[in-house]
PASEBA-1860 file (N, C-alpha, C; in nm, 3 decimals):
! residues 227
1> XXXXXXXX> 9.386/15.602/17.117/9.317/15.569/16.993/9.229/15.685/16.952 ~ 9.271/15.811/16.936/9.227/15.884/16.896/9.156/15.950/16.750 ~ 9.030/15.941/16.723/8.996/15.905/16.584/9.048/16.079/16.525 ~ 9.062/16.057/16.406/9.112/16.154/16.349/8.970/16.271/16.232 ~ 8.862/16.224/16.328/8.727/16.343/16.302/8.797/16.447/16.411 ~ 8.963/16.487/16.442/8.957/16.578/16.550/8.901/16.708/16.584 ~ 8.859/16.774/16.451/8.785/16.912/16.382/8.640/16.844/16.378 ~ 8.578/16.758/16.436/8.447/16.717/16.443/8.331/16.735/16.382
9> XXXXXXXX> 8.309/16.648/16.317/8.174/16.666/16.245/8.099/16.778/16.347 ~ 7.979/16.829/16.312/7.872/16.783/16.267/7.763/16.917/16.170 ~ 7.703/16.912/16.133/7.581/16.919/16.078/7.466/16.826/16.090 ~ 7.357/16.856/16.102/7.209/16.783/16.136/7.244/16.734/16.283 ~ 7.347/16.751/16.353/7.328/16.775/16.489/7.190/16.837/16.539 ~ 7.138/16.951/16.522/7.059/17.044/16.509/6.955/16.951/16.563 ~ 6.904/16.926/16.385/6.846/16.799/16.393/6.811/16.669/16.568 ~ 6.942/16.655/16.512/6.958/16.528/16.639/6.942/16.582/16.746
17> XXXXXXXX> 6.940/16.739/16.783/6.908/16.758/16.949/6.753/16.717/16.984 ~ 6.649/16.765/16.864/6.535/16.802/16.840/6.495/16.633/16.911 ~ 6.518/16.577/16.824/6.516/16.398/16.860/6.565/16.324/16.975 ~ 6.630/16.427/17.043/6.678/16.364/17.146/6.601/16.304/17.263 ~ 6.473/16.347/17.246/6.381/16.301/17.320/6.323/16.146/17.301 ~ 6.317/16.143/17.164/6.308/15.989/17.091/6.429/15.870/17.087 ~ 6.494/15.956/17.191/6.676/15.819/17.176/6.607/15.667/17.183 ~ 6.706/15.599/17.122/6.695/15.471/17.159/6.713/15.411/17.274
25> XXXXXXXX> 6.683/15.297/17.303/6.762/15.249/17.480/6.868/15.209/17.438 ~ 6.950/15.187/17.339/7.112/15.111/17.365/7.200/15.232/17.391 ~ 7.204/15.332/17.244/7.305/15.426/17.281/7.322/15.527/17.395 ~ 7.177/15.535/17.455/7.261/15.583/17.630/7.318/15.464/17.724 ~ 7.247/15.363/17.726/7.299/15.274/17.775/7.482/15.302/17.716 ~ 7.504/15.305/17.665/7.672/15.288/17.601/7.754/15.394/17.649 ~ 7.651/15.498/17.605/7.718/15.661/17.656/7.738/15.623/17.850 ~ 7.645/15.569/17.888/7.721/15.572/18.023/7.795/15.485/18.087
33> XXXXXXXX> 7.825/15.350/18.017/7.868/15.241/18.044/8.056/15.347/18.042 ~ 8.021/15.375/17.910/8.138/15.452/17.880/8.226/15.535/17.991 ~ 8.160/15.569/18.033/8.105/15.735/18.105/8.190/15.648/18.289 ~ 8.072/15.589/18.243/8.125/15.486/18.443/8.272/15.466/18.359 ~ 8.314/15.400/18.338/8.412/15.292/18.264/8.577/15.435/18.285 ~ 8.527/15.550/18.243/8.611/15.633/18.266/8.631/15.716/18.378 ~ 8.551/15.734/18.447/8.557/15.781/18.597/8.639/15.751/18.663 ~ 8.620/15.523/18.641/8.656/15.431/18.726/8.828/15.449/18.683
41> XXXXXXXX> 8.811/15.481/18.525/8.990/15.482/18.504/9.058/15.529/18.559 ~ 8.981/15.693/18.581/9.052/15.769/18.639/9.090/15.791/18.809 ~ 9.029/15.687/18.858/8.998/15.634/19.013/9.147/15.509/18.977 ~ 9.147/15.423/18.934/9.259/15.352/18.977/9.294/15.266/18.814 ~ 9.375/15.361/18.779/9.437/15.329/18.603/9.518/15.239/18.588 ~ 9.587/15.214/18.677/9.686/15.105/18.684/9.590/14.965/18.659 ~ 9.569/14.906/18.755/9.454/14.803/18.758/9.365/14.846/18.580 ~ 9.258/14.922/18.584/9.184/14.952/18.469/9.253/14.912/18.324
49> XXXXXXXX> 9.436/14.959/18.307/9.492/14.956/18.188/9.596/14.817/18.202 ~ 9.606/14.745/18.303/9.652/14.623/18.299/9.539/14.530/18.259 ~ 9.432/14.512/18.345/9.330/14.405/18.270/9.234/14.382/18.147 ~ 9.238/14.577/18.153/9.088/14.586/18.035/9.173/14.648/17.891 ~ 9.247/14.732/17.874/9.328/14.759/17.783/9.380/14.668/17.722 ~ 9.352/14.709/17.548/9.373/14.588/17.496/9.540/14.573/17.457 ~ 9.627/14.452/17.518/9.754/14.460/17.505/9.828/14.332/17.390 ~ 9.927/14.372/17.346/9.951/14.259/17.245/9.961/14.118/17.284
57> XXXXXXXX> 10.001/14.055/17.202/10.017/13.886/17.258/10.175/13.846/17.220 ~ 10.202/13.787/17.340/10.301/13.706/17.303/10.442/13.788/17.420 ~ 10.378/13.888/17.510/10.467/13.954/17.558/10.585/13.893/17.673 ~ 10.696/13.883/17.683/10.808/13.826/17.768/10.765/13.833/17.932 ~ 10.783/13.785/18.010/10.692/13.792/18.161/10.790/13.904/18.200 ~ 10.942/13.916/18.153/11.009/14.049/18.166/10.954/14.201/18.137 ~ 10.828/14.171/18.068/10.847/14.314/18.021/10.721/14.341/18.136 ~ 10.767/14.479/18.171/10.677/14.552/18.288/10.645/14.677/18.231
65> XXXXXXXX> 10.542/14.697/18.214/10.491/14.836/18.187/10.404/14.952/18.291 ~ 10.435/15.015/18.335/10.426/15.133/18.448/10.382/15.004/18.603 ~ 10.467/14.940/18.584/10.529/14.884/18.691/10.399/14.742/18.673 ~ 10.364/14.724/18.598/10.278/14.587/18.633/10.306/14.536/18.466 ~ 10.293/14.377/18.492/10.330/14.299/18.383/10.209/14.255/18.288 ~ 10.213/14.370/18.220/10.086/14.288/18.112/10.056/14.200/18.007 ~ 9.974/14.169/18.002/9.914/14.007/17.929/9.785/14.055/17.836 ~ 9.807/14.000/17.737/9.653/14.005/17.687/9.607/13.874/17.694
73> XXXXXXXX> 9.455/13.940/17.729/9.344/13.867/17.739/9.229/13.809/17.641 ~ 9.188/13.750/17.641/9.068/13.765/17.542/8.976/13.876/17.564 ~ 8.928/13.837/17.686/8.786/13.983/17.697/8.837/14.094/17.647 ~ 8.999/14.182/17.642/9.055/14.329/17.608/8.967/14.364/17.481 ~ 8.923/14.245/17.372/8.895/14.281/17.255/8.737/14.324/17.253 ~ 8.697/14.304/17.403/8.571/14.383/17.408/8.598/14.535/17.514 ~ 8.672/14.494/17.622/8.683/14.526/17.697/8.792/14.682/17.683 ~ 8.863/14.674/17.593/8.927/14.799/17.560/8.856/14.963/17.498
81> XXXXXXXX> 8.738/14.858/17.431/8.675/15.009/17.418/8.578/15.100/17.470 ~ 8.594/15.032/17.589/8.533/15.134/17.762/8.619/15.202/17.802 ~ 8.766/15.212/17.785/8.868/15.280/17.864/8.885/15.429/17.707 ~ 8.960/15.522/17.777/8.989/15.612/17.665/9.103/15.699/17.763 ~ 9.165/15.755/17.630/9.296/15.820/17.657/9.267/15.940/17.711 ~ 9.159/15.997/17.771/9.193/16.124/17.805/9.038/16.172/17.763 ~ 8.977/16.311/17.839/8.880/16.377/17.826/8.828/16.447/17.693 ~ 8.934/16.469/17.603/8.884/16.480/17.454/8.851/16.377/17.365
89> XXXXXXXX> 8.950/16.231/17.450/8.930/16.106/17.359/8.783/16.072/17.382 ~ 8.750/16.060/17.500/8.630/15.984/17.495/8.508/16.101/17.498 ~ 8.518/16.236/17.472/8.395/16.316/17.437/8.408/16.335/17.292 ~ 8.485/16.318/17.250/8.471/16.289/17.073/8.408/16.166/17.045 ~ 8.429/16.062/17.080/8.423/15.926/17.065/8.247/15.923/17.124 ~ 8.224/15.975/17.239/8.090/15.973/17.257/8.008/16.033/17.178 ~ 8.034/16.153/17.215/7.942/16.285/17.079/7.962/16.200/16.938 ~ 8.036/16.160/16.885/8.033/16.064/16.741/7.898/15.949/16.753
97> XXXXXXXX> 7.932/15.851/16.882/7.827/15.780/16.908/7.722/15.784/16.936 ~ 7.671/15.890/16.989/7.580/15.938/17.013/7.509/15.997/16.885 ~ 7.579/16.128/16.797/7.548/16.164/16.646/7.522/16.030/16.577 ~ 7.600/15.936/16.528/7.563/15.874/16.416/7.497/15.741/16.532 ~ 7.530/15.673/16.619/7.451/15.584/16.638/7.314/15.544/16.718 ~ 7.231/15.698/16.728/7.086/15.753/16.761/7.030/15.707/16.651 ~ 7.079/15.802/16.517/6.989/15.763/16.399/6.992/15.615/16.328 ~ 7.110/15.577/16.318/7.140/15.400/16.293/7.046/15.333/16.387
105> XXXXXXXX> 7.083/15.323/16.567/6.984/15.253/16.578/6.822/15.285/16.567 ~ 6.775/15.404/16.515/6.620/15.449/16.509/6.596/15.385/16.391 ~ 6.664/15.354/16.283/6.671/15.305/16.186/6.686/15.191/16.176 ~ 6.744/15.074/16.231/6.760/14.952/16.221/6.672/14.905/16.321 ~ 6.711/14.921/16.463/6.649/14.867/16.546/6.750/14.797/16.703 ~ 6.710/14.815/16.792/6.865/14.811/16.877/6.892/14.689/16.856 ~ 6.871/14.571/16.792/6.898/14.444/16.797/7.012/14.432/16.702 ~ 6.965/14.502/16.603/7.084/14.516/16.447/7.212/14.635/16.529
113> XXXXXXXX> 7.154/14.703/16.592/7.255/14.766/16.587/7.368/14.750/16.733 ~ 7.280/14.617/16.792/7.426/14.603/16.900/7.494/14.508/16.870 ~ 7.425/14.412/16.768/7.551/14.325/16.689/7.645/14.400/16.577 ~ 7.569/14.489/16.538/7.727/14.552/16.454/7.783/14.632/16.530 ~ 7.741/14.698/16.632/7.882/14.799/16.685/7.982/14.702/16.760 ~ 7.925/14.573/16.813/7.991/14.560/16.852/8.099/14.398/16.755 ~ 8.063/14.338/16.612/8.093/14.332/16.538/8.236/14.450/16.510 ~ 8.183/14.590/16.462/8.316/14.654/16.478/8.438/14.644/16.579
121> XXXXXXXX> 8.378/14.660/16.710/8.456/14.669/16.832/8.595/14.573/16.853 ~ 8.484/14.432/16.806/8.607/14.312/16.829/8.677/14.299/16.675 ~ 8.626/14.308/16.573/8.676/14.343/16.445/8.822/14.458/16.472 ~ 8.805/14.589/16.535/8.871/14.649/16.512/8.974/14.567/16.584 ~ 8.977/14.540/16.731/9.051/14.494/16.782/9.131/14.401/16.722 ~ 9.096/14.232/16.633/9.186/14.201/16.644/9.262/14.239/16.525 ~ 9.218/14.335/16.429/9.314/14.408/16.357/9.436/14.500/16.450 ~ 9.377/14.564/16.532/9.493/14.640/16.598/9.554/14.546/16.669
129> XXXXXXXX> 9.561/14.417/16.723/9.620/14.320/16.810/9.729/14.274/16.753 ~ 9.657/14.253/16.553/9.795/14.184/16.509/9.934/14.302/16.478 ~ 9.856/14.413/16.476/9.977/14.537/16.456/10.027/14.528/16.538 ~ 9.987/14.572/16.698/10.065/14.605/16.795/10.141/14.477/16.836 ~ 10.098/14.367/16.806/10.176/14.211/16.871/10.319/14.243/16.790 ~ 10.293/14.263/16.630/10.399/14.301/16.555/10.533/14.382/16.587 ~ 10.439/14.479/16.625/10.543/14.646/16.732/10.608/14.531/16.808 ~ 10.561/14.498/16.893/10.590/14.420/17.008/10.718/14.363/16.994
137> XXXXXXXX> 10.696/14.241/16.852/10.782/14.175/16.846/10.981/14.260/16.838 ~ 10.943/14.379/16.803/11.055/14.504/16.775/11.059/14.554/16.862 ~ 11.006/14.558/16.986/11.036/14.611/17.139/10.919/14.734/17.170 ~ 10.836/14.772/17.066/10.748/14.882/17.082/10.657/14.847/17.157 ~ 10.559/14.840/17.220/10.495/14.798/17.339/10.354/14.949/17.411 ~ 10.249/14.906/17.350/10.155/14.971/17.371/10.063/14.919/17.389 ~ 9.978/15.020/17.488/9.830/14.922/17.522/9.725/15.041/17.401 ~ 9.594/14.939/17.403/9.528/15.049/17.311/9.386/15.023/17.353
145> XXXXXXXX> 9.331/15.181/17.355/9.229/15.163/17.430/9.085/15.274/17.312 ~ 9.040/15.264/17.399/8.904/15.390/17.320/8.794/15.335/17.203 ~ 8.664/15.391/17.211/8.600/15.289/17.123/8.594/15.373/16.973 ~ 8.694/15.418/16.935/8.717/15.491/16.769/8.673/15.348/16.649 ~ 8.714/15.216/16.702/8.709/15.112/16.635/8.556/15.105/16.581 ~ 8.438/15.156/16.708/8.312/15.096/16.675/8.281/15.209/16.625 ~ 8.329/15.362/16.650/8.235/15.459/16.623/8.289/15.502/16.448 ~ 8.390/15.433/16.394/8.448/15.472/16.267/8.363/15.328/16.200
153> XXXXXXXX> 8.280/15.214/16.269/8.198/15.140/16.193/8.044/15.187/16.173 ~ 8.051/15.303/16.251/7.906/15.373/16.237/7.901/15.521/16.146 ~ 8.068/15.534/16.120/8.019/15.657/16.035/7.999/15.557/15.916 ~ 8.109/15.412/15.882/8.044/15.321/15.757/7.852/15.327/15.753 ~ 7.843/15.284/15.852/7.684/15.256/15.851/7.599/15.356/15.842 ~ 7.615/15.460/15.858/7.581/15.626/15.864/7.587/15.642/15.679 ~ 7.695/15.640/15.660/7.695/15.691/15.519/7.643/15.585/15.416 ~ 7.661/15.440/15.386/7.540/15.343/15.361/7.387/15.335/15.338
161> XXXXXXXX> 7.378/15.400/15.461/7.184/15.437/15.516/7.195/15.555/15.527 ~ 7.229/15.613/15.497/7.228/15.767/15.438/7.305/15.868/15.376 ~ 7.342/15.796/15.241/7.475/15.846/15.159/7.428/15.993/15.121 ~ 7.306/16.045/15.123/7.268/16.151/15.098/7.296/16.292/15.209 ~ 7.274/16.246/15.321/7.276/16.312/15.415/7.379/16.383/15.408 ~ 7.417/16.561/15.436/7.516/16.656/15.467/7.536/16.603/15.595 ~ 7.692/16.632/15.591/7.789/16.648/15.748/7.831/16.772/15.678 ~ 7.854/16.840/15.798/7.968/16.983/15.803/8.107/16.947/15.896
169> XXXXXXXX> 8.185/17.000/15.820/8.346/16.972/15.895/8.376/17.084/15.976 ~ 8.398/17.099/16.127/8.415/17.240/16.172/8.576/17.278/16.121 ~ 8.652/17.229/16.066/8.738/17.253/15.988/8.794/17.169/15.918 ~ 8.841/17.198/15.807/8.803/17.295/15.710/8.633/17.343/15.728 ~ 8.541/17.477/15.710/8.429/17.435/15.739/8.329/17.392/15.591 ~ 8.333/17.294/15.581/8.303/17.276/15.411/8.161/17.159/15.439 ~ 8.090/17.158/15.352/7.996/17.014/15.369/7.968/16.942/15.278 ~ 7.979/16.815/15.332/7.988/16.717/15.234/7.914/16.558/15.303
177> XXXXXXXX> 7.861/16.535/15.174/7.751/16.471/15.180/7.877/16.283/15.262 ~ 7.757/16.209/15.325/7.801/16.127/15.409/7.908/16.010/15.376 ~ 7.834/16.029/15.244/7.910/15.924/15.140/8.070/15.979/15.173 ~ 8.090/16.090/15.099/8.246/16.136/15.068/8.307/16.143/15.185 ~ 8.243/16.158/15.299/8.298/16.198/15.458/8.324/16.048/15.448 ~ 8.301/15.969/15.460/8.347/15.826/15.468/8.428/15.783/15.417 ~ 8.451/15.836/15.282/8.610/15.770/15.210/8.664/15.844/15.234 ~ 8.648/15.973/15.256/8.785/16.094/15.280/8.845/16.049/15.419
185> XXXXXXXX> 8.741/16.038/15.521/8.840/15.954/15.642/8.901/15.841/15.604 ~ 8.841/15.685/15.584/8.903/15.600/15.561/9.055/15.640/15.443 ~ 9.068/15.691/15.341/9.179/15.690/15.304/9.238/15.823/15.363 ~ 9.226/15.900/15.461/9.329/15.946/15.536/9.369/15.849/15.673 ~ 9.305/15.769/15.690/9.349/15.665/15.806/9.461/15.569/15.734 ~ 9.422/15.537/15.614/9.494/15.440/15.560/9.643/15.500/15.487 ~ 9.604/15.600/15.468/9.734/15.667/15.416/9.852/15.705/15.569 ~ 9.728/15.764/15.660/9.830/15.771/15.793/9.882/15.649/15.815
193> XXXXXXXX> 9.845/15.535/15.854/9.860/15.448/15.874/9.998/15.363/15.789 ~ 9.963/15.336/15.686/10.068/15.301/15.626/10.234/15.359/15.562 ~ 10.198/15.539/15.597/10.352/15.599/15.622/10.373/15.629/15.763 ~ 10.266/15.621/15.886/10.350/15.579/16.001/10.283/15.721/16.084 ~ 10.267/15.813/15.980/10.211/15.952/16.055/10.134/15.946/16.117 ~ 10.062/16.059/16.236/9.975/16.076/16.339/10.000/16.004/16.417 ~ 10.128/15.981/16.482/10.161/15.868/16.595/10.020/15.891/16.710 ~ 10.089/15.742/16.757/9.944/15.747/16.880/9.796/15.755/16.830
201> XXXXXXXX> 9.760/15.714/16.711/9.634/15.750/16.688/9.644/15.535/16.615 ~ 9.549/15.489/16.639/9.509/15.350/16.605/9.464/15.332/16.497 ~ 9.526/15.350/16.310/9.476/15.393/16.244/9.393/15.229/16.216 ~ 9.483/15.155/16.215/9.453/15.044/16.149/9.331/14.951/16.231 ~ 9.311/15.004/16.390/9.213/14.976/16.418/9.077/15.038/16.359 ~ 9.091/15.199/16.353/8.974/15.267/16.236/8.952/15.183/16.142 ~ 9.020/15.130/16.055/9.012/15.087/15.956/8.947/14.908/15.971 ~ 9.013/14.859/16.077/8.913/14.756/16.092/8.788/14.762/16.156
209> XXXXXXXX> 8.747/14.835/16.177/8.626/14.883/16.238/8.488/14.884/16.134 ~ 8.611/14.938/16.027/8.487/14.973/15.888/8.545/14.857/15.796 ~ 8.621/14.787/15.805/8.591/14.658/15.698/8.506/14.536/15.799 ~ 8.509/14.531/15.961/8.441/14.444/15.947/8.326/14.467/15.978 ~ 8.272/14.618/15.990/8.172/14.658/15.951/8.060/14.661/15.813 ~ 8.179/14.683/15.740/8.131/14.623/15.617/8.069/14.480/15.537 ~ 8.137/14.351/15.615/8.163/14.280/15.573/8.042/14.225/15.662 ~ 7.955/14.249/15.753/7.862/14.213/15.799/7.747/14.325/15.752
217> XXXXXXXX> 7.792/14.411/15.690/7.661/14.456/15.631/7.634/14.366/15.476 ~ 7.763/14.356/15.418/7.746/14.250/15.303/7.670/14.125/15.350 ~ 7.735/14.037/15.454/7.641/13.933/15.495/7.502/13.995/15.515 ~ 7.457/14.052/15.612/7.341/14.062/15.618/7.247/14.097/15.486 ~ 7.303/14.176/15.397/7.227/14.176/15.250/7.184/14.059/15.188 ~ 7.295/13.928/15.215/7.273/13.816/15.200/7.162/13.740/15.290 ~ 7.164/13.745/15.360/7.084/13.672/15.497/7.056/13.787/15.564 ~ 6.927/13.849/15.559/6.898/13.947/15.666/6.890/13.914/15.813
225> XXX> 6.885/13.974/15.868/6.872/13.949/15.997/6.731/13.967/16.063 ~ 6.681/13.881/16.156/6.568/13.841/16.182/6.523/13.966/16.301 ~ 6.430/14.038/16.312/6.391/14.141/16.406/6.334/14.030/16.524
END
């Protein structure tokens, strides 16, 4: 589930080192939950990507994947976005979380901000559940892992609460304010996504990440949320 910031933000990084002294308590908490969560993968993956990887529904007890028979679970739709594909997946995915969700939660408050990331998380999931169940049903068969789901609901929330703010793209190297970085990803996810390009990358989980990110920032405009 590789998010497709692969040329990586940032600008006001800078910034954010300066602050780093002021972190919040959730997002290290996350950065290392993460952090353990991948060590452990890489200690015994088999086990790690049969139980916690999030896998489709509805799969034949025939089908065996790298020799063990997987099932989805309920917990996967939390539980998938602790695992990650590999040492670039999850230091992008962190460095993202870490960049945009320091200043979100300094800004909201860790209470607001561990119900929406993780709002995104299971949001993204069961958008990617009903895709991949779909694959499934056609013999395609993938597990999907990495937390791109929550950290593509924090560049939503990033650019929202601070549509003003510059990002720099290390490529192209151009900058552009938070707002436009937000639709320029979302409709390159959605455009990947729907002609099929950037295999292996979870577009449609990105994408649920930031509608049901969205859709609880709309509620909460309605009904704030109580500190």
């Amino acid at each position: 589930m590789l998010p497709p910031f692969y040329q990586v933000f940032t600008q006001y990084n800078l910034t954010m080192s300066r602050r780093f002294i002021y972190s919040p308590p959730v997002v290290p908490i996350l950065l290392a939950l993460n952090i353990a969560a991948f060590f452990l993968q890489l200690s015994v993956p088999g086990p790690m990507f049969q139980y916690f990887a999030l896998w489709p529904m509805g799969l034949p007890e025939q089908v065996v994947f790298d020799d063990f028979a997987p099932r989805f679970q309920l917990w996967q739709l939390l539980s998938y976005s602790f695992l990650h594909g590999g040492v670039f997946h999850i230091f992008i995915n962190m460095y993202v979380l870490w960049m945009f969700g320091t200043r979100i939660e300094l800004h909201w408050g860790s209470k607001a901000f561990v119900i929406y990331y993780f709002v995104c998380v299971i949001g993204a999931g069961l958008v990617q559940l009903v895709v991949t169940s779909m694959a499934a049903s056609t013999g395609e068969i993938y597990p999907t892992v990495g937390a791109s789901g929550g950290v593509f609901g924090l560049l939503l929330a990033f650019a929202l609460t601070f549509p003003e703010e510059r990002l720099m793209l290390l490529f192209p190297p151009v900058t552009l304010k938070a707002k436009w970085a937000a639709l320029i990803f979302a409709g390159i996810e959605l455009i990947a996504g729907v002609t099929g390009t950037l295999e292996g990358i979870a577009h449609f989980a990105h994408l649920g990440g930031m509608l049901f990110g969205f859709l609880l920032l709309w509620y909460w405009s309605k009904r704030p949320l109580k500190r």
